[in-house]
N, C-alpha and C positions, 0 to 999 in steps of 0.2 A: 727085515734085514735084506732081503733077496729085493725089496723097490728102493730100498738105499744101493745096493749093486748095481741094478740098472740105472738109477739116476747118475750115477760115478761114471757107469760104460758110456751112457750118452752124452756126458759132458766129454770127454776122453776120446769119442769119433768126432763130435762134434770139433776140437781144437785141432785135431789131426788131419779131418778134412780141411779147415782155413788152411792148415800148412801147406794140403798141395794144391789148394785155391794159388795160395802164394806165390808157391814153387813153379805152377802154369804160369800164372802174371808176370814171372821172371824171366821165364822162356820165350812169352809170347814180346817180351820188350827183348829181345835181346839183338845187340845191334849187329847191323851185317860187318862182315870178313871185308875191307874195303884192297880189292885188287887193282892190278896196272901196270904197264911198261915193260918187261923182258922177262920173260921165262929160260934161266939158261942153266937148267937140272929137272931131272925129273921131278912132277908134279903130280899131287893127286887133292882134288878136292873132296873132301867129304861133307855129309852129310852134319855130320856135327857141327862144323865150322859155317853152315849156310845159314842165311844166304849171302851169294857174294856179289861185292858191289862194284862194278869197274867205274871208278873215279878217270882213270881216261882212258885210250887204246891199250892192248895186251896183244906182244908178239910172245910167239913158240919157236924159240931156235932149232933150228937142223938141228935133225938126230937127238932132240930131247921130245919128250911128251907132256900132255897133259891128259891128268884121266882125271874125267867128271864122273863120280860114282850116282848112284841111283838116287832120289830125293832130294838132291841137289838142287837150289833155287841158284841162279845168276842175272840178276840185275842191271840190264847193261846203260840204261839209261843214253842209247844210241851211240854209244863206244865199239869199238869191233877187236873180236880176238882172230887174230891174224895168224893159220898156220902155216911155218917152213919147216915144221916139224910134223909130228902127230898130234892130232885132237882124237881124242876118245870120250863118249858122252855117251855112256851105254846106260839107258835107265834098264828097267823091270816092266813087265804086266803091271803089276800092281806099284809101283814106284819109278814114274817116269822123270828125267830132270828137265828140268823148269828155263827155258829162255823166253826174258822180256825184253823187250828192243834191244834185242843184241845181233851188231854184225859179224858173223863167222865167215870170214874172207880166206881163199886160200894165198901162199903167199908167193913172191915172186923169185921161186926161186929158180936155179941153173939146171938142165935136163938130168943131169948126175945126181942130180939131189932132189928128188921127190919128194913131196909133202904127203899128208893121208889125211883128210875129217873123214873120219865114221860116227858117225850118231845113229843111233837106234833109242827106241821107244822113247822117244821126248816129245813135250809141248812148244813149240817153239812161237811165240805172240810177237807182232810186230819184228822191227831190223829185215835182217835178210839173213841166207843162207848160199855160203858160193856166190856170192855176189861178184861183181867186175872190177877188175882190180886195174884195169887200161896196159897190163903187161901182158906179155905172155908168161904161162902158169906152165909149169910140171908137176901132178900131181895128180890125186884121184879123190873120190869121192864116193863113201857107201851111203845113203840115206835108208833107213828100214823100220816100218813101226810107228811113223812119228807124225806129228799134227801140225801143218803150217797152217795159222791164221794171221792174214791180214800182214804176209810177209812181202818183198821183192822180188823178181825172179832169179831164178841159179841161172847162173851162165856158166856151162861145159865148154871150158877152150884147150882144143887137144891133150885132154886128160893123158897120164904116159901108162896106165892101166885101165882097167875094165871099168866101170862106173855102176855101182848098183843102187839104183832109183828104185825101192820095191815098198808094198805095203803101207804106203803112207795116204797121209790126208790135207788136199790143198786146197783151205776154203778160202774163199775172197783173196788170195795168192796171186803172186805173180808165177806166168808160166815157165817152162824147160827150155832154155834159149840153148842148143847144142853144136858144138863143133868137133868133128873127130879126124884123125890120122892113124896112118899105119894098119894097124889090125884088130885096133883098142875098140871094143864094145861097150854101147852103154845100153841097160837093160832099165826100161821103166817099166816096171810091170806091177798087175795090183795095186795101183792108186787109185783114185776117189781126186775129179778134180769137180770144183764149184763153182761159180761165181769169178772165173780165171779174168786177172786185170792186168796185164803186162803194159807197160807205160806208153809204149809207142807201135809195137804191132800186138793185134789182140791173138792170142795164143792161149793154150795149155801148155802143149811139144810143140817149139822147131826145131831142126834141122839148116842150117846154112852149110853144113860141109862134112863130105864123108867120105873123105880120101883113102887112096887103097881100098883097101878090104875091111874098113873099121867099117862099123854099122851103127844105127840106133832101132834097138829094136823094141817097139808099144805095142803091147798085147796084155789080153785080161785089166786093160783098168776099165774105170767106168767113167762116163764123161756127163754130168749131171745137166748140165748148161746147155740146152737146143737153141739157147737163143748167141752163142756166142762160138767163136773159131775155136775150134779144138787142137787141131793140127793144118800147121805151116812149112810150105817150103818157100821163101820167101823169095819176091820177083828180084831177078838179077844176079844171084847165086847159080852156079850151074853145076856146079860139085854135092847139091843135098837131095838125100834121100831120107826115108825110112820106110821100115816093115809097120804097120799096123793092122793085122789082123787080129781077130779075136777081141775084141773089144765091145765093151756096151753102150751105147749110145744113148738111154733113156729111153727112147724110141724103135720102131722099125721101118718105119718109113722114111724107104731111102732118100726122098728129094729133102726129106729135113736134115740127112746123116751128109749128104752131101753140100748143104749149106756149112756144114760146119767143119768141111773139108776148106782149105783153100791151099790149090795145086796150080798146075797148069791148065784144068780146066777153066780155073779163074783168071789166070797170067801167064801170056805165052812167053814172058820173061821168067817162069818158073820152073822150074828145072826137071820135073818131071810130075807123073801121077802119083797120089797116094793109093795104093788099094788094102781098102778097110775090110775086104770079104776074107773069110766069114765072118762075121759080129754075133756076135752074142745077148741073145736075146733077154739078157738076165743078169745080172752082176755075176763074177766068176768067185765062186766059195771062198775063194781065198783073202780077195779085195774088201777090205771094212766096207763096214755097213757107216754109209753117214745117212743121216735121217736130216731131209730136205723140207719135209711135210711140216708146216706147222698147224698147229692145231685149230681145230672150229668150234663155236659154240654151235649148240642146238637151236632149232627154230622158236621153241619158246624158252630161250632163257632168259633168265631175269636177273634186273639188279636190284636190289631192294631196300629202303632203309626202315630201322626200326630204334625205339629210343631216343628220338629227336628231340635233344637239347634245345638249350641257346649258344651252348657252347662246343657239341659234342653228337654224333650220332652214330648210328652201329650201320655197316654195309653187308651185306650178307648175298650171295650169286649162286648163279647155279653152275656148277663145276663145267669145265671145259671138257672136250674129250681131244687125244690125238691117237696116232698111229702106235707110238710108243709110249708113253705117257708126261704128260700135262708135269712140268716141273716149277712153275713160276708163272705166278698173275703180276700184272704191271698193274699199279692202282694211280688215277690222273684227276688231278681235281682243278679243273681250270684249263684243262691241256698241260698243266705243270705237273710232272710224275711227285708223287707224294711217297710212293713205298713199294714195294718190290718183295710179297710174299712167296711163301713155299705153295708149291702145289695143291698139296694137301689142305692147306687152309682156303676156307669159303666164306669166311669172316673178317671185319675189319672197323677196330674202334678208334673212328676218326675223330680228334682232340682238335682244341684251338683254333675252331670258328666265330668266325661274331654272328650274335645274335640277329636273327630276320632280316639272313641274307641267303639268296640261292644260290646251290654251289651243282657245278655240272662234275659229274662223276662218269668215267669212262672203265673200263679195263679191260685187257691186253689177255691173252692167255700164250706164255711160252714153253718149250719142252728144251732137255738138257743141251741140244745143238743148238740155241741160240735163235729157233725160229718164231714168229711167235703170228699172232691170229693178224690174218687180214681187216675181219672187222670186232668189234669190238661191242661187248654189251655197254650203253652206258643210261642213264635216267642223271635228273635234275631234281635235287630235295629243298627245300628250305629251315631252316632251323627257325627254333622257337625264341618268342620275346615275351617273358612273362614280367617283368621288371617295368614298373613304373617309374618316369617321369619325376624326380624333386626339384624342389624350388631351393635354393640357397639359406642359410641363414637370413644374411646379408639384403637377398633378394628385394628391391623397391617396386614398390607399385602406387603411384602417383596420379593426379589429373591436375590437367593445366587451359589454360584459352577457355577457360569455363564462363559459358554466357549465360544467356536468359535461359535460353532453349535448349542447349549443347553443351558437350566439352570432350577433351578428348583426353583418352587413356593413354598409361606408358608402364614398361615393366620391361623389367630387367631379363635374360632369356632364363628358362628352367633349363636342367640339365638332365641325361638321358645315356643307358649304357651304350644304345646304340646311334640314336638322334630324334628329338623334337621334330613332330613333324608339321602340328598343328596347337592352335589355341583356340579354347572355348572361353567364351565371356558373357558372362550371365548378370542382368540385373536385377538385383532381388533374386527370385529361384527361377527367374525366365531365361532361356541360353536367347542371348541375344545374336549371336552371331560366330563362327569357326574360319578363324584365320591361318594363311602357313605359318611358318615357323620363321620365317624370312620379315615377316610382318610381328612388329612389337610395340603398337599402336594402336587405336581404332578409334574414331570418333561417335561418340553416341547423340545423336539427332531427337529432335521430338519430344524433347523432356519440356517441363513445366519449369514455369520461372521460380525461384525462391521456393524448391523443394530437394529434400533430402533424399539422395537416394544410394543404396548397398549394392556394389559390384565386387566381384569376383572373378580370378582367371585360372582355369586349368590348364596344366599341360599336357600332351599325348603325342604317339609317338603310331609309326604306322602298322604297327600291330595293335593297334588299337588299347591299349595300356596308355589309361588315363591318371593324375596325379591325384595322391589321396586326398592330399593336403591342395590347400587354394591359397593364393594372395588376394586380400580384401583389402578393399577402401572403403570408405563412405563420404558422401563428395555433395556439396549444396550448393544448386544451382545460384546463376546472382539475377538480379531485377534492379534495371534500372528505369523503371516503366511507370510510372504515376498512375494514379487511378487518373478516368476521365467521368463528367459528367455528360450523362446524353443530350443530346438536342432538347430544350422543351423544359429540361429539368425545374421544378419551384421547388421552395420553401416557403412553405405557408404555414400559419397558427392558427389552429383550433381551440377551442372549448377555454378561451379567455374568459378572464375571471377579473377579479380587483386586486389580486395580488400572485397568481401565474397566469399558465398560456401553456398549451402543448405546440410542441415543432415540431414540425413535418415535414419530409424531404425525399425526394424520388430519388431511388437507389443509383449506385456509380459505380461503373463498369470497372474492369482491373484484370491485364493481363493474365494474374494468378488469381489475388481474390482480393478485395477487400475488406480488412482486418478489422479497422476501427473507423469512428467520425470524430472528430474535433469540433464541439459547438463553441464560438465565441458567443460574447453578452460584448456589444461593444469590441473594444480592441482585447479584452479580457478574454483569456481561456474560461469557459465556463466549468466544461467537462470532456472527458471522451471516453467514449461507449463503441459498445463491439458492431465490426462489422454486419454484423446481422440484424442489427436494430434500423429502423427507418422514423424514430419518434424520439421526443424529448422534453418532458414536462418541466418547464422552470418555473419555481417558487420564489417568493420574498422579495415576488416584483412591490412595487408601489402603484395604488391604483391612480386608475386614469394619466398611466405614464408611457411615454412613447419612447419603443426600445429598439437598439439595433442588431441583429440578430445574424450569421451567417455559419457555413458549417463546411468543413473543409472532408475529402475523404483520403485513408492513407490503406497502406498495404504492410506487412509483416515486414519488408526490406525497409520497411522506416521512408520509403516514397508518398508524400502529400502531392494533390491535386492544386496545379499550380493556380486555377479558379476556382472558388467558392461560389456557393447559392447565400445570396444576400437577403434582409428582412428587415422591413422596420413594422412593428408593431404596438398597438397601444392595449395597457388594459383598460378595463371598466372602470369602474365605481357608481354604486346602486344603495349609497349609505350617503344618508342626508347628513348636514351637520349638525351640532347640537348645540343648546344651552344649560352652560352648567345650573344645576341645582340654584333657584335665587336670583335667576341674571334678574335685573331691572332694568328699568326704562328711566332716566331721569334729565331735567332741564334744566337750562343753568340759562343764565342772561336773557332773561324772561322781560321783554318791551310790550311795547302796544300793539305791533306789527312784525313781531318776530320774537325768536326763542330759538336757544340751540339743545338739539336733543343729545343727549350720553346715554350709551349700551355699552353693556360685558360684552368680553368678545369672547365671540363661538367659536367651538372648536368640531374641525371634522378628523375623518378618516382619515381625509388628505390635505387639505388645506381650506380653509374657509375663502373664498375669492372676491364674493359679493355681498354688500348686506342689503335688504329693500326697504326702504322706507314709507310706511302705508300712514297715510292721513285719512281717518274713517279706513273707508275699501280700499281707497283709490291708492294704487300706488304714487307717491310724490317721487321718487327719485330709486336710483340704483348708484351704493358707491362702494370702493374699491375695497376689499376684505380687510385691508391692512389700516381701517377707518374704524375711530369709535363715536365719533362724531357729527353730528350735521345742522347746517344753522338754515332753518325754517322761515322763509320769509315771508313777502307780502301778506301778512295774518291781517285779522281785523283787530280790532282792541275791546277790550273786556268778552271777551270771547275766548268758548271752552272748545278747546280741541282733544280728540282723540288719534293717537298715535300709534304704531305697533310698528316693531322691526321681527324682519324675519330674515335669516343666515341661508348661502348659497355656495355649491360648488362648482368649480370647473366643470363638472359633470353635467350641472343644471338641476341636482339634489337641492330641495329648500326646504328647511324647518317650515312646517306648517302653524305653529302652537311658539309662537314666537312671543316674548317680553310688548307688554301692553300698555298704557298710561296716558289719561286727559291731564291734561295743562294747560291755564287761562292764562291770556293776554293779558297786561294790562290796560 
């Protein structure tokens, strides 16, 4: 029961609190009070209705007011509230009112009618205060308490009362431009002037006119600026004076206190001396403290980075020190301010770099017056690139102009979070070569004709982040190169027979290599046999037959050798011819002096070509194979002859055991 109550309570702060999340959000939007034009009734701005905005110039008529209460914001966007009335702008200690470029001009009115600005304890940023109105002014001026930065100067022109200049703070300001009459005093006292910029003579306080018995009397301020004119009595005036004693100088050393006098020791058109004695060795207790000093780093402090991304790194320093204390580090990345921490922070997580790039880092140390370190700690990091390199889906990779020996690659670029810087290209697993990135080509040299060969391309980047992934080809060289045969080359036959013959042939050169041979028989393809053979036994020749014989040689690219090794070759024959079974020998037309012989006809291996015709031993004649006959002459009458034929070939093969037979004349 009692975790269901707390859970009820904390939902219950929890929607309570969004409410005055809300109810901020509505305040902090809330739109300014927009003021302007004629104030002719009593006026009071408050703080509830701030901040106010002057859409264009605000007069205060005679004899009416305006009171600016304490926490009052006024906006003037370079508009001026012009008094012939009273202005009242009394901030607090703790609750000062707020001017931003606003002119407070007093107004021009008639001696009978005096105007009043008094402000106390305000911030007053840019515009002016008491600014020059180009009339003559009736009127007075209290200022006490309050901060001019980076305003105009006041110009005092015959105020018709005392003027109180006290207590304030004039940084980067313009100076006291003064004129006085009658008896009217004006008292600057307890100021803090800085960095004093008056548009045409350099000043803090002048003085051009101090008629009667009026006076301008400076004492107890402090004068921060040795390098610039404090006090002025300006050449050609001969009516100004003023009292300045008692004042602080920054210094003690009179020739620097004296620089930053200019009197008539500077201009004998000056109307008299200032004397600044006694001075004040020390700011006077009363005159705010402005803190001038800005702050210094130590001798070894460091900037450091840790966490370094690709995209992202942590800065970490070693704290500043000042006088009062260190309110704001300026952090510079590039020379371009990136951010503007609190004091107290020594840390700083820098987002939104790119990847393996160096970035120079600086920083600044400021304290709450706006001063900030002469020098500056800074270091250079580089951020990390762990991110490979991909190739596209899409991605081509091609070869073109591809020759015998060469060709050349192409590929489309890879992509990178930061950029490509380089390519690798390997053939097979060998890196052939590392190109930029600028280059999307490479020609590869030295390859072999009519072979195949496996390439690949990585990409990489200059952190060294290579791509996982490759684009492949595989790409075959061309040949248009014939084989050749060497000088010398033959074709010659061995180990002939009656029905083959081996061929033989000295090998042929080939760009790449020689694949195969092509033997012809004649004009006929015989065979074709692999390049690595040099021999070729042909069968079912015909014996004792002359054959023509030549062999071409070729390469894989289907390239033949536009000359061949020529041959003409015979076989053997070592086989006599024969008689069938039974041949005889017989006579026909048998005279007293002749007879004609008849014989079977023999048969060889190859052709029977001759037959011989033997009388007794002797051979009688030789005649032509395609004979079965022969007519025997000059014989005697009644006389027995003996006869024999015997069968021959081309070769010079003769039956020995040839068909026999006597036959008588008659």
């Amino acid at each position: 029961m009692k975790q269901s109550l707390t859970r009820v309570s904390m939902i219950f702060f929890s929607i309570l609190l969004l409410q005055v999340l809300s109810m901020d959000t509505i305040f902090a939007e809330k739109k300014p009070t927009e003021v302007g034009g004629m104030i002719r009734s009593d006026t009071v701005w408050t703080k509830e209705q701030s901040p106010y905005l002057l859409t264009r110039d605000l007069q205060i008529s005679y004899g009416r007011s305006l009171v600016v209460e304490p926490g009052v914001v006024i906006e003037g966007g370079n508009h001026s509230i012009q008094a012939f009335g009273t202005l009242k702008a009394k901030g607090s200690k703790n609750s000062n009112v707020i001017f931003k470029n606003v002119h407070v001009k007093p107004g021009s009115n008639a001696m009978d009618k005096p105007y009043l600005i008094h402000i106390e304890h305000s911030e007053v940023t840019g515009g002016s205060i008491y600014s020059p109105t180009g009339n003559a002014i009736y009127g007075s001026l209290i200022l006490r308490d309050s901060k001019l930065i980076n305003t105009s100067y006041l110009y005092i022109w015959y105020p018709t009362s005392d003027v109180y200049i006290e207590r304030n703070i004039f940084k980067h300001a313009g100076g006291i431009s003064v004129g006085t009459s009658d008896d009217v005093k004006v008292y600057i006292r307890n100021n803090v002037f800085y960095q004093q910029n008056s548009p045409y003579e350099q000043y803090a306080i002048m003085n051009w006119a101090s008629y009667g018995k009026s006076e301008t009397i400076v004492e107890n301020n402090s004068f921060l600026s040795t390098d610039r004119i404090a006090l002025r009595l300006p050449s050609g005036y001969q009516n100004s004076k003023m009292t300045a004693s008692n004042n602080y100088w920054n210094t003690t050393d009179p020739n620097i206190i004296e620089s930053m006098i200019y009197d008539q020791e500077d201009d004998l058109a000056s109307a008299d001396f200032i004397s600044y004695q006694p001075s004040l060795s020390q700011p006077h207790s009363r005159t705010p403290f402005l803190d001038i000093t800005a702050p210094t780093w130590h001798t070894n402090s460091q900037l450091r980075a840790s966490k370094i991304g690709q995209t992202s790194m942590h800065l970490e320093w070693t704290p500043a020190s000042d006088n009062v204390a260190v309110t704001h580090y300026r952090i510079y990345q590039n020379d371009t301010l990136l951010t503007t921490v609190s004091g107290k922070t020594h840390t700083l997580h820098v987002k939104n770099l790119d990847p393996f790039q160096a970035y120079h880092f600086r920083i600044e140390a400021g304290d709450k017056e706006g001063n900030w370190s002469k020098e500056t700690i800074e270091q250079s990091f580089k951020t990390t690139d762990t991110t490979k390199p991909t190739w596209r889906e899409d991605s081509e990779f091609f070869a073109s102009d591809i020759k015998e020996t060469s060709l050349t690659l192409y590929w489309t670029a890879a992509s990178d979070n930061v950029m490509v810087s380089h390519y690798r290209i390997y053939q097979g697993d060998q890196l052939l070569a590392t190109v930029p990135a600028s280059q999307q080509s490479f020609t590869v040299k030295k390859l072999a004709p009519f072979q195949t060969y496996r390439f690949r391309v990585e990409a990489g980047d200059e952190a060294g982040n290579w791509s996982s992934k490759s684009v492949k080809l595989s790409v075959k060289t061309t040949d248009i190169t014939p084989p050749k045969w060497p000088k010398n080359s033959q074709l010659t036959a061995t180990n002939t027979k009656q029905t083959s013959l081996t061929l033989n042939w000295t090998p042929a050169t080939d760009n790449a290599a020689v694949s195969h041979y092509r033997i012809y028989q004649g004009d006929d393809l015989l065979t074709t046999v692999s390049g690595s053979k040099q021999s070729f036994t042909v069968k079912n020749l015909s014996p004792f037959q002359s054959y023509r014989f030549r062999v071409e040689a070729g390469d894989k690219a289907g390239n033949w050798s536009s000359k061949s090794l020529r041959l003409t070759a015979k076989t053997t024959d070592t086989t006599s011819p024969k008689w069938p079974e039974g041949s005889q020998i017989s006579a026909s037309n048998i005279k007293k002096t002749s007879l004609t012989l008849n014989w079977n006809r023999a048969t060889d291996n190859a052709a029977v070509s001759h037959y011989r015709i033997y009388l007794g031993d002797e051979l009688l004649t030789t005649v032509s194979g395609n004979r079965q006959s022969f007519t025997v002459k000059n014989l005697a009458a009644s006389q027995t002859y003996r006869f024999r034929i015997e069968a021959g070939d081309k070769a010079g093969n003769w039956t020995s055991k040839g068909p026999k037979k006597s036959f008588k004349t008659l």
